[in-house]
Structures are given as C-alpha cells and as structure tokens.
C-alpha positions in Angstrom: 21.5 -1.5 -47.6 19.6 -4.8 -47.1 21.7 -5.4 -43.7 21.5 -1.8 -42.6 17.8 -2.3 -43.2 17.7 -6.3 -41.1 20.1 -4.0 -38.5 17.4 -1.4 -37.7 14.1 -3.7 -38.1 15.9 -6.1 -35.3 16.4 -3.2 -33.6 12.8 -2.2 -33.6 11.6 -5.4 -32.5 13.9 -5.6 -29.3 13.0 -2.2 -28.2 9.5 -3.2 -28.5 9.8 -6.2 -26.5 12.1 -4.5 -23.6 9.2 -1.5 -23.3 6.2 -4.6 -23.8 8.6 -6.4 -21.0 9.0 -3.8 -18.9 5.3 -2.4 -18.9 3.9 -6.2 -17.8 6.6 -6.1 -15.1 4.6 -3.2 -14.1 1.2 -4.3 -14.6 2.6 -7.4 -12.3 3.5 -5.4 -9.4 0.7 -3.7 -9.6 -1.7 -6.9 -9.5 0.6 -8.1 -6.6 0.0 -4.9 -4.3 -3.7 -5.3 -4.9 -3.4 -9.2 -3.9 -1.9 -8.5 -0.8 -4.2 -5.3 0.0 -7.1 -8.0 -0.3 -5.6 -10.2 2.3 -5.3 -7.1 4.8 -8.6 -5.9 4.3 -9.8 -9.6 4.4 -7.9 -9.7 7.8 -9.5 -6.5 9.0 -13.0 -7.1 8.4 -13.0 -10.7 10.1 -13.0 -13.0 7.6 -15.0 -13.8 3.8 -13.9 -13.3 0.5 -13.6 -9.5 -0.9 -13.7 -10.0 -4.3 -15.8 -12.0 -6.4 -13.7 -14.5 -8.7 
C-alpha cells in the first residue's frame, strides 16, 4: 500500500512540474514576442526607449 501510495504522490509531483514547465515555456514565448515587438516599434518611431525599465 505504502509504495502504491510513494507510486502515485511521485506521480503527482511530475505532472505538476511538466504542466508548471510547460506554462513558463509559455509565459517565455510570450515575453519574447513582446521583446521583439519593442524593437520594431522602437525602429518605426525613430529611435528612444518605449518602455520604461
């Protein structure tokens, strides 16, 4: 019962960490678009910073 038990929690935690995984490969991509979006409207308008960090 005890190893059915270690079995299913272990289970658990590795799902959780593929989905966590997966979302901030997400996230990632989405940051990256918005990078390179800065840098065309950057380009576009001539020059400055457009955000503010």
């Amino acid at each position: 019962m005890g190893i059915i038990l270690a079995v299913l929690l272990l289970a658990i935690i590795l799902g959780g960490a593929g989905f966590a995984l997966h979302a901030l490969w997400i996230i990632a991509g989405i940051v990256l678009v918005v990078w390179l979006l800065g840098f065309a409207v950057r380009t576009a308008e001539g020059g400055g910073r457009w955000y503010r960090w």
